[in-house]
C-alpha distance (Angstrom), angle and dihedral (degrees) to the residues before:
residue distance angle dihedral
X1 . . .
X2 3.72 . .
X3 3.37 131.4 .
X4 4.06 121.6 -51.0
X5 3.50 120.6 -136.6
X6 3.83 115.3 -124.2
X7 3.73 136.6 -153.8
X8 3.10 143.1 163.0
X9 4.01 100.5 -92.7
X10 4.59 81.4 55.2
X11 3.46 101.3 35.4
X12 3.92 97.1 93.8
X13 3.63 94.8 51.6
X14 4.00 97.5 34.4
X15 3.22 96.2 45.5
X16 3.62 124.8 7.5
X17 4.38 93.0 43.0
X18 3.99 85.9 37.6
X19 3.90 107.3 139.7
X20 3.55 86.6 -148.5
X21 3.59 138.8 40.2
X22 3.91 118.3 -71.8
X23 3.84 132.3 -150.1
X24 3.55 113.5 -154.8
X25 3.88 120.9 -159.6
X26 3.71 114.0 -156.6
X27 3.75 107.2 -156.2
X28 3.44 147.9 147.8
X29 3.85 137.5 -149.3
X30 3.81 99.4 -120.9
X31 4.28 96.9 44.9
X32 3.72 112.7 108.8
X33 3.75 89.2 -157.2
X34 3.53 93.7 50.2
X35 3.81 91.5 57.6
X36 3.78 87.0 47.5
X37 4.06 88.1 52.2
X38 3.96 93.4 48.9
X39 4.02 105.9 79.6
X40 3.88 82.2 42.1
X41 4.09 91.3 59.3
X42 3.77 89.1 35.7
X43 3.69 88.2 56.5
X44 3.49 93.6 45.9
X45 4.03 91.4 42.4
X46 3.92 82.5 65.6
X47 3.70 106.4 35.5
X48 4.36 93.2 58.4
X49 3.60 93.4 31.6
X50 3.90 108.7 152.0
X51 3.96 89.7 18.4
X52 3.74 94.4 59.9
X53 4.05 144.2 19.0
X54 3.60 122.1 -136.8
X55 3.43 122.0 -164.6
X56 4.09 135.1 -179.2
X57 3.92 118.7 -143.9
X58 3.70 121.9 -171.1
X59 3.47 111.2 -136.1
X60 3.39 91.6 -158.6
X61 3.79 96.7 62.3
X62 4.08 99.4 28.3
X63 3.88 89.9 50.8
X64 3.81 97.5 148.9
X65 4.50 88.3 50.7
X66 4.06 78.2 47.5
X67 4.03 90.8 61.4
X68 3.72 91.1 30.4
X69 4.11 87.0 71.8
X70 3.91 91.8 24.7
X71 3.84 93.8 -117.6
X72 3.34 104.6 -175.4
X73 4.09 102.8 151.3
X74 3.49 125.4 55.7
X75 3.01 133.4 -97.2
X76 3.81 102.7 24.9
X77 3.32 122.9 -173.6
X78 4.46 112.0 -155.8
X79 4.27 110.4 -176.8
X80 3.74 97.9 -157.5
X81 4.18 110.9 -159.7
X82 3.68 115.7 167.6
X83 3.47 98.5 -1.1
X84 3.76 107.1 -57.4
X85 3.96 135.6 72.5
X86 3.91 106.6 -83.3
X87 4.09 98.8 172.9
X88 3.91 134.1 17.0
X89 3.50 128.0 -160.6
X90 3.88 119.6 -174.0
X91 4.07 119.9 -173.2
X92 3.62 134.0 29.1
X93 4.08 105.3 -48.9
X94 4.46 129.4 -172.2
X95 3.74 104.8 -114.4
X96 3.69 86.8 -117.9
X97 3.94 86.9 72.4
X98 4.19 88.8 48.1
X99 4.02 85.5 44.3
X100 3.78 90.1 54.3
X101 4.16 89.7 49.7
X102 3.61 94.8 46.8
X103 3.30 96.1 45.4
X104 3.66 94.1 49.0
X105 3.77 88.6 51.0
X106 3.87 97.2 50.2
């Protein structure tokens, strides 16, 4: 599975009702970093498939989810377990650092 986009019409039952935990990748089309960040999620999307979700949500088009969390650098990374934020990673990050976090979370 790769990575499912999210918005703010899914994000309740993506995310939020998720039986499992959910990474959240707050992007946007226009943010260098962000298109740095995305072959590291996609990687990651594949790697933990069944054990977690990852999701992309443009901040551009889910602006009120954007406030919601105060996102205010990206990309943002949110890992939603049990229906609230439990880690946040801002910047460009190795997928050894997001390995470490979902691992430490699973």
């Amino acid at each position: 599975m790769s990575e499912i986009v999210i918005t703010e019409q899914n994000f309740e039952a993506e995310v939020l009702n998720s039986s499992i935990p959910v990474l959240v990748d707050f992007w946007a089309p226009w943010c260098g970093p962000c298109k740095m960040l995305a072959p590291v999620i996609e990687e990651i999307a594949k790697e933990y498939e069944g054990k977690i979700k990852v999701g992309k949500l443009n901040t551009d088009d889910n602006m009120n989810l954007s406030a919601k969390f105060a996102i205010t650098s990206i990309p943002t990374v949110m890992i939603f377990k049990n229906k609230k934020a439990v880690q946040t990673l801002i910047g460009f990050r190795s997928k050894a650092e997001f390995r470490k976090v979902i691992d430490s979370l699973l």
